[in-house]
N, CA, C and O atoms as a GROMACS GRO file, in nm:
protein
  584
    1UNK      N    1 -11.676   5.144  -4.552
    1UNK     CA    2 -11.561   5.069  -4.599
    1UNK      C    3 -11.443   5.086  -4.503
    1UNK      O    4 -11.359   4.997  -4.494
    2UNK      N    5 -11.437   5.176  -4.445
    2UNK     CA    6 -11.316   5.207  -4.386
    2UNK      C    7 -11.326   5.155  -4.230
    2UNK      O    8 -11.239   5.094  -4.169
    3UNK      N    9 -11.451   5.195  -4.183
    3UNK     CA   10 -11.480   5.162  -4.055
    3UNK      C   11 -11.487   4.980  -4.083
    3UNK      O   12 -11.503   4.931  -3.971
    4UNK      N   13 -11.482   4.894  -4.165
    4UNK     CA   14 -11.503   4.761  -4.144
    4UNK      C   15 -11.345   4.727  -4.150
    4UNK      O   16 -11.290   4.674  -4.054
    5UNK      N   17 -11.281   4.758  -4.259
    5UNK     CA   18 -11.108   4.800  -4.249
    5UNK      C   19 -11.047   4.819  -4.102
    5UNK      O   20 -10.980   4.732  -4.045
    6UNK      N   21 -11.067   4.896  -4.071
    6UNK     CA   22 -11.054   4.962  -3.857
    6UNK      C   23 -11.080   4.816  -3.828
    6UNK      O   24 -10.995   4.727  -3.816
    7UNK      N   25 -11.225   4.804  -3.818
    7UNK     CA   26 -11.280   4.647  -3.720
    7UNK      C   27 -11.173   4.526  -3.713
    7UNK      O   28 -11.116   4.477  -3.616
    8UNK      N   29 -11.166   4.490  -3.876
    8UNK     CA   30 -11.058   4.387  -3.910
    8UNK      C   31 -10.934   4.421  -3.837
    8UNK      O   32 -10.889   4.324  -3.775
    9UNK      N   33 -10.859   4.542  -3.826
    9UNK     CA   34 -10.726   4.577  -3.824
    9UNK      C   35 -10.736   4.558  -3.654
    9UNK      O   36 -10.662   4.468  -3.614
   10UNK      N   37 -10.807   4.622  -3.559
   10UNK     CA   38 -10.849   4.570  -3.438
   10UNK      C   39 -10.875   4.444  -3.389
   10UNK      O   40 -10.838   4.429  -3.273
   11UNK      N   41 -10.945   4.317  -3.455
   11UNK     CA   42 -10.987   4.243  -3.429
   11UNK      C   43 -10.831   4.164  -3.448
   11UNK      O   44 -10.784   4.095  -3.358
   12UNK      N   45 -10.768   4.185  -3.563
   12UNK     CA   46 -10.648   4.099  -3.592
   12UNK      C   47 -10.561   4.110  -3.476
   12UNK      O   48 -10.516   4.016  -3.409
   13UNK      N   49 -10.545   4.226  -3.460
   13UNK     CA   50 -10.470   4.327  -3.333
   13UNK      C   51 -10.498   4.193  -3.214
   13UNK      O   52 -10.400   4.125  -3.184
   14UNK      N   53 -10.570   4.176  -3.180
   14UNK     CA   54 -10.657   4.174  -3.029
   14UNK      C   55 -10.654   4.002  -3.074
   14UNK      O   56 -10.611   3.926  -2.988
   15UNK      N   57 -10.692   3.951  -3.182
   15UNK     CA   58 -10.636   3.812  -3.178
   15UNK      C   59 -10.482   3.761  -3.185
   15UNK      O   60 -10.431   3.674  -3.114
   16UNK      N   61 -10.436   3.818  -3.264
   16UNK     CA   62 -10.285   3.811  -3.244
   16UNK      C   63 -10.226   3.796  -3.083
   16UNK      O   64 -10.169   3.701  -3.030
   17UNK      N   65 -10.259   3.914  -3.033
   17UNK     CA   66 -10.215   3.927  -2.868
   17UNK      C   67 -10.282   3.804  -2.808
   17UNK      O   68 -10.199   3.745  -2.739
   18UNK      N   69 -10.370   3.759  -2.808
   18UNK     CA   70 -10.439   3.675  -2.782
   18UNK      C   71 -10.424   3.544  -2.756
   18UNK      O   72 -10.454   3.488  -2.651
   19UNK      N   73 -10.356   3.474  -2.898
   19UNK     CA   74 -10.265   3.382  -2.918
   19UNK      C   75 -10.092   3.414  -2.878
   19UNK      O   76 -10.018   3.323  -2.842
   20UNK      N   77 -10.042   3.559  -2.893
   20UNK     CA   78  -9.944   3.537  -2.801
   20UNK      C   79  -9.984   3.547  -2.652
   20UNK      O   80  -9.930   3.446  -2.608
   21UNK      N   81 -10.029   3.588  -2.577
   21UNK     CA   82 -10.083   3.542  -2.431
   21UNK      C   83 -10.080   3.368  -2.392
   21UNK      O   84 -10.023   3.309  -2.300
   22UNK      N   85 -10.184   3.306  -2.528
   22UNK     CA   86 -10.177   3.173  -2.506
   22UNK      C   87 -10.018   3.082  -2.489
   22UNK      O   88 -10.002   2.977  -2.428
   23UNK      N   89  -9.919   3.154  -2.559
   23UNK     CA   90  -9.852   3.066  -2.622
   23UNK      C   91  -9.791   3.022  -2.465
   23UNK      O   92  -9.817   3.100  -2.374
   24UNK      N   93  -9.714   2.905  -2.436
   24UNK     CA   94  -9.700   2.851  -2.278
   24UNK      C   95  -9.541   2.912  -2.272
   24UNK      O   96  -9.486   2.888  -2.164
   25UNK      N   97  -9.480   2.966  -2.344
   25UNK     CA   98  -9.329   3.014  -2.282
   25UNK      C   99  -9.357   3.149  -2.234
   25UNK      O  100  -9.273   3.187  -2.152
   26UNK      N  101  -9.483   3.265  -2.272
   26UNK     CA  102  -9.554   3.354  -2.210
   26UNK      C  103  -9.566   3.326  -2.054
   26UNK      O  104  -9.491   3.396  -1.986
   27UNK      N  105  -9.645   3.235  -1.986
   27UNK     CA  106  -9.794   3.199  -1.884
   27UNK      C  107  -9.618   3.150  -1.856
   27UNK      O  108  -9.566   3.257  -1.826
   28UNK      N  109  -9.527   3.059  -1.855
   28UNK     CA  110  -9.403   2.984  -1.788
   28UNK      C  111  -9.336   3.108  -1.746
   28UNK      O  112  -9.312   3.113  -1.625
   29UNK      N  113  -9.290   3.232  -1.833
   29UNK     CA  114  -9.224   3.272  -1.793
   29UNK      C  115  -9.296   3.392  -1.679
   29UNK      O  116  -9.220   3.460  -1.610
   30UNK      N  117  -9.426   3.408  -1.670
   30UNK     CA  118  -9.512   3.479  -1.553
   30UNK      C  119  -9.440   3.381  -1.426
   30UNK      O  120  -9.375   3.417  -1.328
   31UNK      N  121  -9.475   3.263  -1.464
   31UNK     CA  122  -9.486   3.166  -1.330
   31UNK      C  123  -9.363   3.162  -1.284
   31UNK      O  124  -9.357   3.128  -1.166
   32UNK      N  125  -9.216   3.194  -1.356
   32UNK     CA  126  -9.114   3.163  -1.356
   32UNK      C  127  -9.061   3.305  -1.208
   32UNK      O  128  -8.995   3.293  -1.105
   33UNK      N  129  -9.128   3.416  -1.269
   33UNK     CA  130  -9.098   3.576  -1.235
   33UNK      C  131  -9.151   3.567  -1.096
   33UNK      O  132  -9.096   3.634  -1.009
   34UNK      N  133  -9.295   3.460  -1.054
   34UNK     CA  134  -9.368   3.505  -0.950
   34UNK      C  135  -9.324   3.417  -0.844
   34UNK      O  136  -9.344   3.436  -0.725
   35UNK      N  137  -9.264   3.320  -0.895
   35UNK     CA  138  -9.176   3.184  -0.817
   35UNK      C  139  -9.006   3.282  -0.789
   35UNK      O  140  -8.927   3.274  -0.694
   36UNK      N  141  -9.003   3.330  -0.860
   36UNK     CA  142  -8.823   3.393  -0.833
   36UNK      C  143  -8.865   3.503  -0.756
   36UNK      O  144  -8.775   3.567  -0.702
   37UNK      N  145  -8.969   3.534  -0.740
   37UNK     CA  146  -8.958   3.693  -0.607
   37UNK      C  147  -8.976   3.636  -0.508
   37UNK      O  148  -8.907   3.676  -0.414
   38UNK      N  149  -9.084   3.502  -0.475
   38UNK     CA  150  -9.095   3.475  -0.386
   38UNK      C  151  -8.976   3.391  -0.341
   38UNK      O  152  -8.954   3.375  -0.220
   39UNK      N  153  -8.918   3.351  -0.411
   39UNK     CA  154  -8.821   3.248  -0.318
   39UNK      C  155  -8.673   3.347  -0.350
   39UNK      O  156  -8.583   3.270  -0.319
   40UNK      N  157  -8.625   3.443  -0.383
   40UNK     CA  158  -8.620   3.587  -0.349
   40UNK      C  159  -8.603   3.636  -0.218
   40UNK      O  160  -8.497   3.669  -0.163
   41UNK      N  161  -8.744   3.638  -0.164
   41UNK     CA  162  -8.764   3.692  -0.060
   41UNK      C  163  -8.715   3.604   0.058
   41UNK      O  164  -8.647   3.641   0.154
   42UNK      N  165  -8.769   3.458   0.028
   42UNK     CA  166  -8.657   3.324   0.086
   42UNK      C  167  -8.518   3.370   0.118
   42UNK      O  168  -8.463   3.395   0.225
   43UNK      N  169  -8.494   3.373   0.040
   43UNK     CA  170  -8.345   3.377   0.036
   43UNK      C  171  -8.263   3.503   0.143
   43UNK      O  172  -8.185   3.501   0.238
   44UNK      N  173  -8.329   3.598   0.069
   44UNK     CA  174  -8.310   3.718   0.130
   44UNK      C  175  -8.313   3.742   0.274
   44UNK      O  176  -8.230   3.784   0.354
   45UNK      N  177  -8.466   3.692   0.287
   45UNK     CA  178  -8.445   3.652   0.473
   45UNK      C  179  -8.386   3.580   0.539
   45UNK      O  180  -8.370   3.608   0.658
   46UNK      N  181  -8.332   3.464   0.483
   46UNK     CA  182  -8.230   3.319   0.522
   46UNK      C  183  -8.096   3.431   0.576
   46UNK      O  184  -8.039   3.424   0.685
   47UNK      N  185  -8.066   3.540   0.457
   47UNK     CA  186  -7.913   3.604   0.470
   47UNK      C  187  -7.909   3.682   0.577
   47UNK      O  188  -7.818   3.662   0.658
   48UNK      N  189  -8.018   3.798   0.603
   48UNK     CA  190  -8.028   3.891   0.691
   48UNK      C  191  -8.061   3.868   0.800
   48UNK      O  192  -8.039   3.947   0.891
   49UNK      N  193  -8.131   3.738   0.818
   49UNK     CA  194  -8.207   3.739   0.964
   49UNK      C  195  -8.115   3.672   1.010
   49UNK      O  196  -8.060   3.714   1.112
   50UNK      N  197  -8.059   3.514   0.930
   50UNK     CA  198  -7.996   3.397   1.020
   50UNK      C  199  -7.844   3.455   0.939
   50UNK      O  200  -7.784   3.550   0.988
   51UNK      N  201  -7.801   3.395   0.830
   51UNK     CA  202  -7.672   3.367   0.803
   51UNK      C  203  -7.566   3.551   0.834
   51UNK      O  204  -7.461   3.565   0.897
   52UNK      N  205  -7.622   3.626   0.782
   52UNK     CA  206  -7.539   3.767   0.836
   52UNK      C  207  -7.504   3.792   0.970
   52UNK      O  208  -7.389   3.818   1.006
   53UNK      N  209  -7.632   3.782   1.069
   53UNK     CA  210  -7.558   3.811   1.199
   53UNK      C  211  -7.453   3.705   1.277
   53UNK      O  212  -7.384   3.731   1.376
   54UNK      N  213  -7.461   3.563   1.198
   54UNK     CA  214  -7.400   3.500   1.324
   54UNK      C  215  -7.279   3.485   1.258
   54UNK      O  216  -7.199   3.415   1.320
   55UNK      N  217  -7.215   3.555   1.089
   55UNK     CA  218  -7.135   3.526   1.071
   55UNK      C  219  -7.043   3.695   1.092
   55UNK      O  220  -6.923   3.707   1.116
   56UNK      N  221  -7.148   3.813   1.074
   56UNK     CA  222  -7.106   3.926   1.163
   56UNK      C  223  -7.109   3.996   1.277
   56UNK      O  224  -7.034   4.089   1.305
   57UNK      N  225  -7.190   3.954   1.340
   57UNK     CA  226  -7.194   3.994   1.489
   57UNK      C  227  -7.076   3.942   1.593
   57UNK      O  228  -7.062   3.985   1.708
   58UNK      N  229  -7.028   3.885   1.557
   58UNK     CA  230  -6.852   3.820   1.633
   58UNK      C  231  -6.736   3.981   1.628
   58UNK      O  232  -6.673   4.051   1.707
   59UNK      N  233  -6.775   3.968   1.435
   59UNK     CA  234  -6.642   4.066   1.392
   59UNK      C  235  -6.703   4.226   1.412
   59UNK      O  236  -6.621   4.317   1.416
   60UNK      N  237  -6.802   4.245   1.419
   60UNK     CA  238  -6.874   4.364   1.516
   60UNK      C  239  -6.853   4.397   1.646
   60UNK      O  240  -6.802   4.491   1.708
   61UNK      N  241  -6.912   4.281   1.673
   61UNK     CA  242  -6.827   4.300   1.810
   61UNK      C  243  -6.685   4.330   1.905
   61UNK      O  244  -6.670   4.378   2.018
   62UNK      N  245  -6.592   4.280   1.807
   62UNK     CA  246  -6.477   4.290   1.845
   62UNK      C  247  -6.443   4.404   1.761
   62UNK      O  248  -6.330   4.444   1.788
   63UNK      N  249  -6.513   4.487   1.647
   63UNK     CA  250  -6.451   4.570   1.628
   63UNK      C  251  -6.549   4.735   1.719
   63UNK      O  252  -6.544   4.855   1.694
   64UNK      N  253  -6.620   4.659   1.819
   64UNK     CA  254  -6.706   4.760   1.926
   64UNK      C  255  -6.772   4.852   1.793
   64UNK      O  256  -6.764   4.974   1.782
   65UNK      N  257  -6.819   4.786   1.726
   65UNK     CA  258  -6.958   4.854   1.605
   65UNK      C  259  -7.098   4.787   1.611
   65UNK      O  260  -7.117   4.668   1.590
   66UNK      N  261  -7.182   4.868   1.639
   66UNK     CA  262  -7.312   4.810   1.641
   66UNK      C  263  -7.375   4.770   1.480
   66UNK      O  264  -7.461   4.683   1.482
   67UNK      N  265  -7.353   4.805   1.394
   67UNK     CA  266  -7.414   4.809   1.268
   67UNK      C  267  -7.268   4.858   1.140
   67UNK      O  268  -7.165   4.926   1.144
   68UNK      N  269  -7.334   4.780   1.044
   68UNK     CA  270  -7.211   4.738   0.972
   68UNK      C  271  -7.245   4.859   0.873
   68UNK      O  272  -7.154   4.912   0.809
   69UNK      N  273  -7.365   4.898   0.862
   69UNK     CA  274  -7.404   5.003   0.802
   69UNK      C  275  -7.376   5.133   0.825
   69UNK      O  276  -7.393   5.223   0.743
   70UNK      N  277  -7.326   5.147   0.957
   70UNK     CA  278  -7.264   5.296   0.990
   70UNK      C  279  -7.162   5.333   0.992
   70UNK      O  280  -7.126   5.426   1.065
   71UNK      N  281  -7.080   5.264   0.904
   71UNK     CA  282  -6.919   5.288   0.886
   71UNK      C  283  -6.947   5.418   0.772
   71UNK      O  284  -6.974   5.420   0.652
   72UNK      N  285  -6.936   5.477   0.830
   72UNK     CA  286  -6.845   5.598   0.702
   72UNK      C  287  -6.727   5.641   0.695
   72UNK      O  288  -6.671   5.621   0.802
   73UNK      N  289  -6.636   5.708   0.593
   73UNK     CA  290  -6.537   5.727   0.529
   73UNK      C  291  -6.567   5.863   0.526
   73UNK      O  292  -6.682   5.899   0.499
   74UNK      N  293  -6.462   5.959   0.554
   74UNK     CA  294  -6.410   6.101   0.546
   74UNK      C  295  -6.596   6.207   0.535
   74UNK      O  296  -6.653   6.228   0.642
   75UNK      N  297  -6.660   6.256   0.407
   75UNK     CA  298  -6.759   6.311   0.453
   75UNK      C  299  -6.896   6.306   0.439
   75UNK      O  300  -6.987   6.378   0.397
   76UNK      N  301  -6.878   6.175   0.496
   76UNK     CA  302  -7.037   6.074   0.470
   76UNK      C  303  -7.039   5.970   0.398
   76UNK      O  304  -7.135   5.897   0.372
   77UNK      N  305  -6.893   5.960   0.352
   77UNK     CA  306  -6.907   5.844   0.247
   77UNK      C  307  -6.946   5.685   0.311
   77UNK      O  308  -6.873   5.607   0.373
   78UNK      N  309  -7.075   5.673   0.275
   78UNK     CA  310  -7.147   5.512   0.309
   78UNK      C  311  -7.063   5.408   0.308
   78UNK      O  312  -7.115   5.316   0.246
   79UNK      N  313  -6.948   5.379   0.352
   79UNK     CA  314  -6.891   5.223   0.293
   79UNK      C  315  -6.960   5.107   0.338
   79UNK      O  316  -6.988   5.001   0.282
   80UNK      N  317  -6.986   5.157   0.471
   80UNK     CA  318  -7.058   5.059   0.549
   80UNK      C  319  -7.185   4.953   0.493
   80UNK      O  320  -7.210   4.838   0.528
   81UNK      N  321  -7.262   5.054   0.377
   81UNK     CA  322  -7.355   5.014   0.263
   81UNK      C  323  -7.320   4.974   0.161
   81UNK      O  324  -7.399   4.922   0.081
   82UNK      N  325  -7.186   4.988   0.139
   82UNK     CA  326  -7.157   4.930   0.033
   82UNK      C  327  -7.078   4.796   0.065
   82UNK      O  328  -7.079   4.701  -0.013
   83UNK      N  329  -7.014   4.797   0.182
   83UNK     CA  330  -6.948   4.649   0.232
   83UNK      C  331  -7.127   4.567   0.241
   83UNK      O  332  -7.160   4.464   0.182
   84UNK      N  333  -7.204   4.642   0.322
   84UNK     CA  334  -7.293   4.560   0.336
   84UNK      C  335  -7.406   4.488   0.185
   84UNK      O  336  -7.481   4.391   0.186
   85UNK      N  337  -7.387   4.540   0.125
   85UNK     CA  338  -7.444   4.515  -0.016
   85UNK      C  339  -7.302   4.396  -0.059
   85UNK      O  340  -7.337   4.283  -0.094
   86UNK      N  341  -7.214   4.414  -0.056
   86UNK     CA  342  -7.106   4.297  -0.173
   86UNK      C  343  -7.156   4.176  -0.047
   86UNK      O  344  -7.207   4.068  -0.077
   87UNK      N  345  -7.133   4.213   0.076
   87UNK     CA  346  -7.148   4.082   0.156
   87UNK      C  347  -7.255   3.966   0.149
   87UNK      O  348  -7.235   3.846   0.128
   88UNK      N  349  -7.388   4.041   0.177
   88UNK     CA  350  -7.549   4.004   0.103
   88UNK      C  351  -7.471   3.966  -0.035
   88UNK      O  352  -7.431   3.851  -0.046
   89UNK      N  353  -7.454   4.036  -0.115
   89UNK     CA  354  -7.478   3.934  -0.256
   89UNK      C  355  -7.394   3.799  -0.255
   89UNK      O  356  -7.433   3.694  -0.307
   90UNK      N  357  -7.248   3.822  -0.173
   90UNK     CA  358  -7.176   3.679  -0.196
   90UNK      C  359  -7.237   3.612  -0.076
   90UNK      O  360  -7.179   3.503  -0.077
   91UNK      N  361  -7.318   3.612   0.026
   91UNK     CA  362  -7.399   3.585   0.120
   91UNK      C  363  -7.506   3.482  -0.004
   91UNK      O  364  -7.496   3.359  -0.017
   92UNK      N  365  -7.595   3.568  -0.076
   92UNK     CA  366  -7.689   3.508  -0.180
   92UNK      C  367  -7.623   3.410  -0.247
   92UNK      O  368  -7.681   3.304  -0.271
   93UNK      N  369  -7.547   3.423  -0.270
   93UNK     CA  370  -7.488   3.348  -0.418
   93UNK      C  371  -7.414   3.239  -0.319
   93UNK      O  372  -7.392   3.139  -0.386
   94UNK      N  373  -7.381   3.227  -0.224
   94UNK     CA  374  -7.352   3.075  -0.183
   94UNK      C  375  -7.442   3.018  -0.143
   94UNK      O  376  -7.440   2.896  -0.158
   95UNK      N  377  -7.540   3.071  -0.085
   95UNK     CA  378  -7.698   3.026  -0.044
   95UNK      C  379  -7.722   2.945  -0.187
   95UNK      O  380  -7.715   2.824  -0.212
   96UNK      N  381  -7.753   3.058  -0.270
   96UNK     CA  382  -7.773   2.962  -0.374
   96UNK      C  383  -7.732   2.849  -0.470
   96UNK      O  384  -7.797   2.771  -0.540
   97UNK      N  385  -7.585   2.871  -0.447
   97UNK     CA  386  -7.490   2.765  -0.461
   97UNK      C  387  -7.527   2.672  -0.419
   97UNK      O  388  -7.546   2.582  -0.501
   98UNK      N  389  -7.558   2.638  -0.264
   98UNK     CA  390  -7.544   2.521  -0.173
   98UNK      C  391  -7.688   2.476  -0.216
   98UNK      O  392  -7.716   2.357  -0.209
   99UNK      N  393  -7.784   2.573  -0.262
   99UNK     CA  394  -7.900   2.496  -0.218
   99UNK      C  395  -7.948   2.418  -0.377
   99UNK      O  396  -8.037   2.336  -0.399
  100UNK      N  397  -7.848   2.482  -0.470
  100UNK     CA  398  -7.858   2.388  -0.617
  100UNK      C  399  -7.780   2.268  -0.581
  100UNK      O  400  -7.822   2.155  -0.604
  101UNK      N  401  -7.655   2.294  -0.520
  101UNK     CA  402  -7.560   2.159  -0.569
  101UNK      C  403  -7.643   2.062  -0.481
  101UNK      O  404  -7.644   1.947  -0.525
  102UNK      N  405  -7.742   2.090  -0.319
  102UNK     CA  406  -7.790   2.019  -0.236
  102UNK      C  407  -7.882   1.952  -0.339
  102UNK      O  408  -7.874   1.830  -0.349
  103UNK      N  409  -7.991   2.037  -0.436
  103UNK     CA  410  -8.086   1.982  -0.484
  103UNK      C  411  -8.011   1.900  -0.590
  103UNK      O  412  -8.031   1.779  -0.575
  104UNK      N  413  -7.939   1.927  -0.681
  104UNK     CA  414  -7.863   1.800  -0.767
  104UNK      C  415  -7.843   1.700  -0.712
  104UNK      O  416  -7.915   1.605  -0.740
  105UNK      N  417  -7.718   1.682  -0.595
  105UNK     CA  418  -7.717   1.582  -0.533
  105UNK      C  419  -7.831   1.490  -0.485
  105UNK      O  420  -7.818   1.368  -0.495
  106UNK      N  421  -7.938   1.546  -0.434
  106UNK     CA  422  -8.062   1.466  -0.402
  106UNK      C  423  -8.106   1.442  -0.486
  106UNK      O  424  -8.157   1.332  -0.463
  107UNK      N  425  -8.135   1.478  -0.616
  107UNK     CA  426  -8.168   1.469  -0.738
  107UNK      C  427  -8.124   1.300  -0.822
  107UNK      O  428  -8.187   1.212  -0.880
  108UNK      N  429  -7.966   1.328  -0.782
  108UNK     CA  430  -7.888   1.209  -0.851
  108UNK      C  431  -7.890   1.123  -0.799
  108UNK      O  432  -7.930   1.020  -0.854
  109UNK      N  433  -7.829   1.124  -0.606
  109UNK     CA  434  -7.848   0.968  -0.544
  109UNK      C  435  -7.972   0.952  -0.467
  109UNK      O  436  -7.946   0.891  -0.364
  110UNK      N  437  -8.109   0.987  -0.476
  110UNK     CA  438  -8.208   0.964  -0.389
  110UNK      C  439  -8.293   0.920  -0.516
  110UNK      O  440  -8.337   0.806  -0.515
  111UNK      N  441  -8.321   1.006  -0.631
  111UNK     CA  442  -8.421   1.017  -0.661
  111UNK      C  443  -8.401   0.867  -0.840
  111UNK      O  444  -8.476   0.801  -0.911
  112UNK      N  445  -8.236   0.897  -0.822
  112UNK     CA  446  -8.166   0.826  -0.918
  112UNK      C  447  -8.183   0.893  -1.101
  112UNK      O  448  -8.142   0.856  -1.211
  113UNK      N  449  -8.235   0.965  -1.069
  113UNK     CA  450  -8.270   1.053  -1.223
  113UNK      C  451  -8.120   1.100  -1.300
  113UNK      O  452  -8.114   1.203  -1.367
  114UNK      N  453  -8.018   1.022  -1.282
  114UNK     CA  454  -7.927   1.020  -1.383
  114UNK      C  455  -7.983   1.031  -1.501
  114UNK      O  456  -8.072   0.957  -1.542
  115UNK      N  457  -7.922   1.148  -1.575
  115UNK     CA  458  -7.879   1.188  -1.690
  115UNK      C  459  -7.843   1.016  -1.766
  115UNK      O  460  -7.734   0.961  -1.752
  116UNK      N  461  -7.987   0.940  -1.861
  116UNK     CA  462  -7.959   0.869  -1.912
  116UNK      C  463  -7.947   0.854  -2.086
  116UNK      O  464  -8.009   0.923  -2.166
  117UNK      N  465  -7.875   0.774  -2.109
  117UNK     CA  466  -7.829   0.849  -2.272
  117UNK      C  467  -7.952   0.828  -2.332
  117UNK      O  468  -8.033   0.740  -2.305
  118UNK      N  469  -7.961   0.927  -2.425
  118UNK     CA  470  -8.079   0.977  -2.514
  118UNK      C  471  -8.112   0.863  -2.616
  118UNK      O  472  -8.013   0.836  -2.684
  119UNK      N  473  -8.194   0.809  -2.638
  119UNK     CA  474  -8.208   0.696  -2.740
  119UNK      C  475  -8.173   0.820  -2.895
  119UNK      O  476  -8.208   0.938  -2.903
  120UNK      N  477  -8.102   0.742  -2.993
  120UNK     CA  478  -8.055   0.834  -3.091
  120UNK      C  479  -8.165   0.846  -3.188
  120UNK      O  480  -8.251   0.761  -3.211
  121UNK      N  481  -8.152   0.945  -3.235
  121UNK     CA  482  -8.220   0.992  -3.296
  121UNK      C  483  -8.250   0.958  -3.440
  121UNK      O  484  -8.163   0.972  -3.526
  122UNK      N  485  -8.377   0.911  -3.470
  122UNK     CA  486  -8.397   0.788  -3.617
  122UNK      C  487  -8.342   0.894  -3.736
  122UNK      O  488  -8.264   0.850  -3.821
  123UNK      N  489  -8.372   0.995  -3.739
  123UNK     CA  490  -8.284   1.104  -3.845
  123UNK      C  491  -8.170   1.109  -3.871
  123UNK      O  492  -8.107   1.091  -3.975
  124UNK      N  493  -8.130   1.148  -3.719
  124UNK     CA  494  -7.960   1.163  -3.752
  124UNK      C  495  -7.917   1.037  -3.837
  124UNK      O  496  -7.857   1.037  -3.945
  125UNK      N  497  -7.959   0.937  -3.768
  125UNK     CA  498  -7.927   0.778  -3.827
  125UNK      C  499  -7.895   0.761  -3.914
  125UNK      O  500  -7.781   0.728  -3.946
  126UNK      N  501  -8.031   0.786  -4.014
  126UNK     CA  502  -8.039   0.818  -4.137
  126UNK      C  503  -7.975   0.880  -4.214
  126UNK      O  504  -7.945   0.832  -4.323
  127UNK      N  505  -7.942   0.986  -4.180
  127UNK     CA  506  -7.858   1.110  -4.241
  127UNK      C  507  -7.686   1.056  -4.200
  127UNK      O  508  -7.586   1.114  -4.240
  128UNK      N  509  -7.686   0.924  -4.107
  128UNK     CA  510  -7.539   0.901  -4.099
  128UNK      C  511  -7.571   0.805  -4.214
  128UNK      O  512  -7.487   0.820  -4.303
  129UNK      N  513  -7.649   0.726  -4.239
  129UNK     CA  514  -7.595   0.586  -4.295
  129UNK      C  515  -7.621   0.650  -4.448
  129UNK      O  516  -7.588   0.572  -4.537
  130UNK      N  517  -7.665   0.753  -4.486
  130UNK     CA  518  -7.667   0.812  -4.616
  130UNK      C  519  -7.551   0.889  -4.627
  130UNK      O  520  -7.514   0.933  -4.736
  131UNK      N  521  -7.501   0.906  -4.542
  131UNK     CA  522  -7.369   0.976  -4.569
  131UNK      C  523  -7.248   0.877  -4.562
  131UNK      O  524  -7.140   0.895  -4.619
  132UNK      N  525  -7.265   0.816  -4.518
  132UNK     CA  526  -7.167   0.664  -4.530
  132UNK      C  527  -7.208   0.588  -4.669
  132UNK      O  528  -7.115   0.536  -4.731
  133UNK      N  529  -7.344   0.578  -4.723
  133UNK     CA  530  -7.309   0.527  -4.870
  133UNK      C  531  -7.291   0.617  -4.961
  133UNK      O  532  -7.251   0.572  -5.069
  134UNK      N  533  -7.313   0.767  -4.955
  134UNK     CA  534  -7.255   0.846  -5.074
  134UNK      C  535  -7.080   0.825  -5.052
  134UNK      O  536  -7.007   0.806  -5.150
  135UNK      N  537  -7.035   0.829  -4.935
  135UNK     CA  538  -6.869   0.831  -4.934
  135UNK      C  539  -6.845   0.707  -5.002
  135UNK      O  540  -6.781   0.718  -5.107
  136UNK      N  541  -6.899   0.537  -4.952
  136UNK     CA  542  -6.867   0.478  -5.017
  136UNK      C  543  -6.948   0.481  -5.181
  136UNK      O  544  -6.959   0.364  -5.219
  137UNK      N  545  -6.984   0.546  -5.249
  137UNK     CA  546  -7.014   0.526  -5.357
  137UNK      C  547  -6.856   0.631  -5.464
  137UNK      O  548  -6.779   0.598  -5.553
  138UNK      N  549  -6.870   0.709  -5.415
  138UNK     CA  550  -6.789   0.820  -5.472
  138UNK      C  551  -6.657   0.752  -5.445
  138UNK      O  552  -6.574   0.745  -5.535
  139UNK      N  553  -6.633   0.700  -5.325
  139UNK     CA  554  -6.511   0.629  -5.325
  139UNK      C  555  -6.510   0.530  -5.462
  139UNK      O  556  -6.424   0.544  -5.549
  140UNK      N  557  -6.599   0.446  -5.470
  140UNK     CA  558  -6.561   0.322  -5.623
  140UNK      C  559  -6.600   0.431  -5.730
  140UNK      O  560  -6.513   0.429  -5.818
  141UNK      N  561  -6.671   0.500  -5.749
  141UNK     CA  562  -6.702   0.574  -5.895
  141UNK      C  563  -6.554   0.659  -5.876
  141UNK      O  564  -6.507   0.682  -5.987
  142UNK      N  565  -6.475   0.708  -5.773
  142UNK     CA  566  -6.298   0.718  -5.842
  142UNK      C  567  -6.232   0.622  -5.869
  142UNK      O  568  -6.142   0.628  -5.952
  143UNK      N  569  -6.266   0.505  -5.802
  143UNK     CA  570  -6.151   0.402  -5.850
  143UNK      C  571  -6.178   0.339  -5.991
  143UNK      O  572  -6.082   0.301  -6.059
  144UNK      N  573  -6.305   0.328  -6.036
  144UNK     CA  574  -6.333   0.341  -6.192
  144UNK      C  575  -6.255   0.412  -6.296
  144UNK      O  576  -6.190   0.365  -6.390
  145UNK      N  577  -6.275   0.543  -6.260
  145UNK     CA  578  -6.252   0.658  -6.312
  145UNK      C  579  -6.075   0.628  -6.334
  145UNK      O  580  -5.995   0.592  -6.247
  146UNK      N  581  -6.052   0.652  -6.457
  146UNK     CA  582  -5.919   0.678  -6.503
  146UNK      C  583  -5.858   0.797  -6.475
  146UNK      O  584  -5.743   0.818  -6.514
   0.00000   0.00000   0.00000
């Protein structure tokens, strides 16, 4: 009795997971995680290889520093890693800026996929024009009313 109890309680177990595995916002959001490291790594290389040096190697130069990373402060303190980390991220974040507003724009005048109004919805409809004859009903059942 108990061991068929176990089986069931396992089997439910193991179907449950099962059907959550299936469900598609699961398997989307895998695909979502394995698409964002890789283009991630895009990105990442776009900043360090091309866009960092040619927008620091000028101000390196003139400040006679080979690496932006070897600035330290009094007794070891890294700033140099830490300028270089805020730079990379606002480095990232206009990358990614430019390369959404680029894809919108191509989006809107190439592809023409304007945002077109939603045909309304037969419910709401409904639920307006029923709410427009209870107002007008209640409106004449007061003017009746003494």
């Amino acid at each position: 009795m108990t061991v068929e109890r176990g089986r069931r309680v396992v089997t439910g177990f193991w179907a449950e997971f099962w059907e959550f595995i299936k469900r598609g916002n699961v398997v989307d959001l895998a695909v979502a995680v394995v698409i964002g490291s890789a283009f991630a790594r895009i990105v990442d290389s776009l900043v360090t290889d091309i866009i960092t040096p040619a927008i620091v190697s000028p101000a390196l130069a003139a400040a006679n520093v080979d690496s932006i990373q070897e600035w330290t402060v009094g007794n070891g303190i890294k700033i140099g890693l830490f300028l270089a980390a805020v730079l990379n991220f606002l480095i990232i974040a206009l990358a990614v800026f430019a390369a959404i507003r680029l894809y919108e724009t191509f989006r809107h005048r190439v592809l023409g996929m304007e945002e077109a109004d939603a045909p309304p919805d037969p419910v709401v409809e409904s639920q307006e024009r029923l709410t427009g004859a209870i107002e007008r009903l209640t409106t004449a059942v007061e003017r009746r009313t003494p």
